[in-house]
C-alpha positions in Angstrom: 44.6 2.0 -4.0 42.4 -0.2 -6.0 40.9 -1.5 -2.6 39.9 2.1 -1.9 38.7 2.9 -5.2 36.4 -0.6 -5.4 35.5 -0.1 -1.4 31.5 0.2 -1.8 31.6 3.3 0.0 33.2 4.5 -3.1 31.4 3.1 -5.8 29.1 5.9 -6.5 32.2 8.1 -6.8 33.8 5.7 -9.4 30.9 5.8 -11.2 29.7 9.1 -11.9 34.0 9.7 -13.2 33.1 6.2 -15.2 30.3 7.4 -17.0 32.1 10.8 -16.9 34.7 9.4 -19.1 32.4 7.7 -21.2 30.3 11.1 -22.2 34.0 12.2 -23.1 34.4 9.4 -25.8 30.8 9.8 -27.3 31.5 12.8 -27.7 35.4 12.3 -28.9 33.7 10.0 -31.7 31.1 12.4 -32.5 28.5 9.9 -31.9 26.0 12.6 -29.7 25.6 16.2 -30.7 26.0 19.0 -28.2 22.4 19.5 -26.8 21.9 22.8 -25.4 19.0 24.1 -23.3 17.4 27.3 -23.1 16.5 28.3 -20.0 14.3 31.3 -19.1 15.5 34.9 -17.3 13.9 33.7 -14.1 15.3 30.4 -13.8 18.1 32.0 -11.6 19.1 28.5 -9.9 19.4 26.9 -13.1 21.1 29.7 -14.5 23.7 29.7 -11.0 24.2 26.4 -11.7 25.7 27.0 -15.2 23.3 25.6 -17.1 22.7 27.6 -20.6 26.8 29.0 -20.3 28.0 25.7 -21.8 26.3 22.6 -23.8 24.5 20.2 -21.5 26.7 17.2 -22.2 29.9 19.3 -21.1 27.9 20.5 -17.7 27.2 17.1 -17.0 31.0 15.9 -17.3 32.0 18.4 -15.5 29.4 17.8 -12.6 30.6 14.0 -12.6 33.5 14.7 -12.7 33.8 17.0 -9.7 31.3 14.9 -7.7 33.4 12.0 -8.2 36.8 13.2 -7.0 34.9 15.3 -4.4 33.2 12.3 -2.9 36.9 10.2 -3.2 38.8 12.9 -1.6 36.4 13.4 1.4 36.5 9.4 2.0 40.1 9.1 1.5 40.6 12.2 4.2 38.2 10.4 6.6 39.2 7.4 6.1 43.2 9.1 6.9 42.0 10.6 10.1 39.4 8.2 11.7 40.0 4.8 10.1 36.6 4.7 8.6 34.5 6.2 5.4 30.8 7.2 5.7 28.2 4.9 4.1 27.2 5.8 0.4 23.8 7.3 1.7 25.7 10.2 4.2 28.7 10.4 1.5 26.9 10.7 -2.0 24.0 13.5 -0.6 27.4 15.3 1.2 29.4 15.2 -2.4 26.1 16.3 -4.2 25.9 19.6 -2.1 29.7 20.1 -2.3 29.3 19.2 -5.9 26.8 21.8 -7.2 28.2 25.1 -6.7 31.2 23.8 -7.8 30.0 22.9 -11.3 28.3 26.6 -11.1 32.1 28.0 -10.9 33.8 26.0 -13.4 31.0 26.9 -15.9 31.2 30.6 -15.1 35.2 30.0 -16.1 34.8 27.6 -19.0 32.0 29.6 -20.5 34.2 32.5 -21.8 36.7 30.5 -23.5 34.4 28.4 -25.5 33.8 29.6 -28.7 30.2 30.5 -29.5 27.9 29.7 -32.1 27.7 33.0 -34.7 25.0 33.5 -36.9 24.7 36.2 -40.1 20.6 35.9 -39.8 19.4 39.1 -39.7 15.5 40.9 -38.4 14.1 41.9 -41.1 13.5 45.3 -39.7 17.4 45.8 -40.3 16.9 46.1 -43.7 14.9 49.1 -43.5 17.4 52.0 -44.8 18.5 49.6 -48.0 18.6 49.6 -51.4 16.9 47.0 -52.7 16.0 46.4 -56.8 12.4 45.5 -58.0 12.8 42.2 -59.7 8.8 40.8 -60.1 5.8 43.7 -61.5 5.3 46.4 -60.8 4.4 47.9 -57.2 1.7 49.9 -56.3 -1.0 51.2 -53.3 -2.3 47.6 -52.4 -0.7 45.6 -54.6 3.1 45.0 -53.9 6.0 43.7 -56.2 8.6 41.3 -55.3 11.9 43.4 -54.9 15.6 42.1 -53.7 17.7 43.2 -51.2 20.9 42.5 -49.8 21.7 42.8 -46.0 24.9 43.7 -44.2 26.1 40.2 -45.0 25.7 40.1 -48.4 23.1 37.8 -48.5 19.8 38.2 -50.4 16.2 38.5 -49.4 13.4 38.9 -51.6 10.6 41.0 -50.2 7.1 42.6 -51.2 7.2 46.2 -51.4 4.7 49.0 -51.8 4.9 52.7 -52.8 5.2 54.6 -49.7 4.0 57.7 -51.4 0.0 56.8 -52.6 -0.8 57.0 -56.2 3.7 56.5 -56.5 4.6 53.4 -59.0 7.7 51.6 -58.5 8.5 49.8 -61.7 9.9 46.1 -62.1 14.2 46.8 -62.3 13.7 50.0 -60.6 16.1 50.7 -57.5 14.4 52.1 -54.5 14.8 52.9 -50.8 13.3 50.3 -47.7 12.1 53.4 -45.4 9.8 51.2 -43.4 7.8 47.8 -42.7 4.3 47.1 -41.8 4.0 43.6 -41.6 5.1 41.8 -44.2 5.0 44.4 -46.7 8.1 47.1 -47.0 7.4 50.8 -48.2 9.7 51.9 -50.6 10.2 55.3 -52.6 12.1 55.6 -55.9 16.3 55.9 -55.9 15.3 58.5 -59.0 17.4 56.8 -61.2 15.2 54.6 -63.3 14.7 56.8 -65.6 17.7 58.4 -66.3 19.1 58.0 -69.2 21.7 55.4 -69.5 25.3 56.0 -71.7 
């Protein structure tokens, strides 16, 4: 076996599940983070391919990994039924083609069962519809206050805000509604209960 395995028809093979094996260990030791690349809508081969569905270090094993064995099984069947292997230059562009949609497949099945990256970041046109509280002056017709507002996640974002009503004053602690953004200013109208009186 090691005969076929060092045979340098087959060295290419043993290589790519060599270096294979060593992207497993970097990344076992956590010495290389998981680079991912984005890849545009119309990058269809890229995208058949499987690149984007997983990280690129994990595509790459898994292409080395399948062009490796592919490349050792078609020698060691050819080498069972006529005696002989095919030179690296016929055997390594055959095991490429073989190779490629293969990786495409096993990233299409890997891809679902990875878990993905989940983020609480929100637009800031989902916080239109919110209360928020005016924490900094007091907001009129052209000159906003700073006002904070909590989004679905419970985090905090401070934004400048504006009467939506002209000649309206939203005063500093007041609670108002987000009804709508225009750049980076919010308009706001009044909760209507800043000035009831508190027990």
């Amino acid at each position: 076996m090691a005969a076929f395995l060092f045979a340098t028809e087959n060295v290419v093979f043993v290589s790519a599940i060599v270096l294979m094996l060593l992207i497993g260990a970097v990344q076992a030791i956590g010495i290389a983070g998981d680079f991912d690349l984005d890849i545009d809508g119309d990058a269809d081969l890229l995208g058949w391919l499987g690149v984007g569905r997983l990280p690129l270090l994990m595509l790459l094993a898994i292409f080395l990994a399948l062009f490796g064995m592919i490349g050792l099984i078609g020698q060691h069947l050819l080498l069972d039924l006529t005696g002989a292997m095919l030179p690296p230059l016929i055997a390594a562009p055959a095991a490429l083609i073989a190779s490629l949609p293969a990786t495409g497949l096993a990233a299409r099945r890997l891809a679902p069962l990875l878990p993905r990256d989940q983020s609480s970041a929100v637009p800031l046109d989902a916080l239109t519809g919110s209360f928020a509280r005016i924490v900094t002056g007091v907001a009129r017709s052209g000159s906003p206050a700073r006002a904070r507002v909590e989004d679905a996640y419970g985090q905090a974002h401070y934004v400048m805000v504006e009467p939506d009503n002209s000649g309206q004053t939203l005063e500093e602690g007041e609670t108002i509604l987000l009804v709508r953004r225009e750049d980076h200013v919010f308009r706001a109208i009044s909760h209507g209960d800043h000035y009831l009186p508190r027990l």
